[in-house]
C-alpha positions in Angstrom: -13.5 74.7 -18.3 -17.2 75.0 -18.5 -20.1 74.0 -15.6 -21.2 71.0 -17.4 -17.7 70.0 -18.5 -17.1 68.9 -14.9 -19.5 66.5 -15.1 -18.6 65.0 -18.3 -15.1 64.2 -16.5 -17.0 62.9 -13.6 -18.5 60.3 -15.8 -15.7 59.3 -17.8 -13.4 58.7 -14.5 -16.2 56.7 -13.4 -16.4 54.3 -16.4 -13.0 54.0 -16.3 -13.2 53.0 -12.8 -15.9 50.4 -13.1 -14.2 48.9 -16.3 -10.8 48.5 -15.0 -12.3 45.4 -12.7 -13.6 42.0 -12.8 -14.7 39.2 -10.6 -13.9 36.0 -10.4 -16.4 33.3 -9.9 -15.8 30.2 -8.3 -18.3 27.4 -7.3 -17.2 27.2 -3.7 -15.4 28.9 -1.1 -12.8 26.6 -0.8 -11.8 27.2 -4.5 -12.1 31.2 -3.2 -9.5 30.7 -0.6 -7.4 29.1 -2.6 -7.0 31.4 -5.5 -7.3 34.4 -3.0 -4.0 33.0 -1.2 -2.2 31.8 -5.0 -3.2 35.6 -5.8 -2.3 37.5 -2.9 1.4 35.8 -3.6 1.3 37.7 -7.0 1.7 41.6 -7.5 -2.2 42.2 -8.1 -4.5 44.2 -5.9 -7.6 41.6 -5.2 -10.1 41.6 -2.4 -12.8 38.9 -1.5 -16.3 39.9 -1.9 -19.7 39.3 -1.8 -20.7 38.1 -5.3 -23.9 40.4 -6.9 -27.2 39.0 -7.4 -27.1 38.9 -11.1 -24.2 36.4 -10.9 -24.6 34.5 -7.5 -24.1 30.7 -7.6 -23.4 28.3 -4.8 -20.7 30.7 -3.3 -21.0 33.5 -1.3 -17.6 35.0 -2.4 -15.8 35.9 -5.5 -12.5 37.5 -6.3 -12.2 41.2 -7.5 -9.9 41.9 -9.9 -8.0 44.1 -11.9 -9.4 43.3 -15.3 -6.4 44.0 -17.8 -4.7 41.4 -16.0 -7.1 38.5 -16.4 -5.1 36.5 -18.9 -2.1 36.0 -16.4 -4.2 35.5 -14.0 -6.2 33.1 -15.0 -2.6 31.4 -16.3 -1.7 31.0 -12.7 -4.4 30.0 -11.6 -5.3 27.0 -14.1 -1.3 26.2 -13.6 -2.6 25.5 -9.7 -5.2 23.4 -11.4 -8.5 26.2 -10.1 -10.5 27.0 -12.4 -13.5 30.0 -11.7 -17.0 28.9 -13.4 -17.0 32.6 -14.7 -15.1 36.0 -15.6 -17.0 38.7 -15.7 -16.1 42.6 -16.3 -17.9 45.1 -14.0 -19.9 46.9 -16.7 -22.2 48.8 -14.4 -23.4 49.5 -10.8 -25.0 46.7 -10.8 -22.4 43.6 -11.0 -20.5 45.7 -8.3 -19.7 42.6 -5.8 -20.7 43.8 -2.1 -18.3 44.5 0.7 -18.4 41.5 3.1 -18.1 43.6 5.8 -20.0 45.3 8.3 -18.4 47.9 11.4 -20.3 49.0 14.1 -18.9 51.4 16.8 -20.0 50.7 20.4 -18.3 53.6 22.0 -15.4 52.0 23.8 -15.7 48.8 21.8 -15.7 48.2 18.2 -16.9 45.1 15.9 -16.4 43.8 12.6 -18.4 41.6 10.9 -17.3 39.7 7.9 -19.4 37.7 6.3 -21.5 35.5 9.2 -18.5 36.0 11.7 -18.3 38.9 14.2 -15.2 40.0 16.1 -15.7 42.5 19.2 -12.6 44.4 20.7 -12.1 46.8 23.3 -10.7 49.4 21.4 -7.8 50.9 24.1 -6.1 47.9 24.7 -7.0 45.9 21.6 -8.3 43.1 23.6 -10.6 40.5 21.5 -13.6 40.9 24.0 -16.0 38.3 21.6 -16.4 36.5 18.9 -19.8 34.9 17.6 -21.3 34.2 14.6 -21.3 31.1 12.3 -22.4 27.6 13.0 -18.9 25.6 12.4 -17.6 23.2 14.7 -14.1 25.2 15.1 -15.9 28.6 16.5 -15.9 27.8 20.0 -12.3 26.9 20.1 -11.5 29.7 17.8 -13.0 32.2 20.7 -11.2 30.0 23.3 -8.1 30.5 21.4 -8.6 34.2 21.4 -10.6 36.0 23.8 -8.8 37.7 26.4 -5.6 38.5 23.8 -5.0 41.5 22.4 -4.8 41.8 18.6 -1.0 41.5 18.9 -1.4 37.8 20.8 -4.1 36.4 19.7 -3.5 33.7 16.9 -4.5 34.4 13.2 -7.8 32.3 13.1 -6.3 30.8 9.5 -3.9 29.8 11.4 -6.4 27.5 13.9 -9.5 27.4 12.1 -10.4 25.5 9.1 -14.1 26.1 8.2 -15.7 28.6 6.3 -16.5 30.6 9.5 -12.8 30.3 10.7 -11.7 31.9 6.9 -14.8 34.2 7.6 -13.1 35.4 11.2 -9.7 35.9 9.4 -11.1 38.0 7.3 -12.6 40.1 10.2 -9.5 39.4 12.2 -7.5 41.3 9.2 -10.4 44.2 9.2 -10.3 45.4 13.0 -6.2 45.2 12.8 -6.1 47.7 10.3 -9.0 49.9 12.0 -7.7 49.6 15.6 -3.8 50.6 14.0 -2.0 52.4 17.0 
């Protein structure tokens, strides 16, 4: 194999990658949630994300996909009577949706951000040591609810919460658990 073959393989993997997807849009976030939990039922590999600027509408999240499976998909989901305002196939680097998520590593503590919700734990025991963000009228209780609990106690915020920002901590809540794994 020659020096520039290598790259030519680079490339093709790469479109194949970037072709293989799509993204669901939706005109709200509670038609988001509800297809995300419909989906997540099903045997496909989606994730909520943040929708790119060339197709941003009134939501701040869409569904990614994988694209070869849009007919079913879209099946079950106008069966459940949701309909997305748009399918579209990431063609390129730029209708990559955007991870919703932010970490940042204090040292002994560790925070995720999700979207405009922020969870904080110590990162020895697990504890939830804060959560902020948002502007719903749930958050306070949602950091009443779980502050002082570890990961392992504390409720799932979908469980309590039902606002944006409380869907916003879950998905947070979901992050740190899988980064602060024992």
């Amino acid at each position: 194999m020659g020096f520039f073959s290598l790259f030519k393989k680079k490339n093709a993997e790469l479109a194949t990658s970037v072709a293989d997807r799509g993204i669901l849009v939706f005109e709200n976030t509670s038609e988001v949630i509800r297809a995300e939990t419909l989906l997540k039922k099903g045997p496909w590999r989606i994730r909520v994300m943040g929708p790119p600027p060339e197709i941003r509408t009134g939501c701040d999240l869409v569904i990614e996909f994988p694209l070869i499976e849009w007919l079913e998909i879209l099946r079950l989901l106008e069966a459940e009577k949701i309909s997305p305002l748009e399918v579209v196939p990431v063609s390129g680097p730029l209708l990559d949706p955007v991870s919703i998520f932010f970490t940042k590593d204090f040292g002994r503590f560790l925070m995720v951000r999700a979207a405009n919700m922020k969870i904080t734990v110590e990162k020895e025991t697990r504890t939830v040591v804060n959560i902020s963000g948002g502007g719903c009228p749930d958050v306070p209780y949602l950091a009443a609810e779980m502050i002082g609990k570890s990961l392992d106690e504390a409720p799932a915020p979908r469980t309590i919460g039902h606002t944006l920002c409380g869907y916003a901590l879950q998905l947070a809540y979901e992050e740190i658990t899988k980064q602060c794994l024992p």
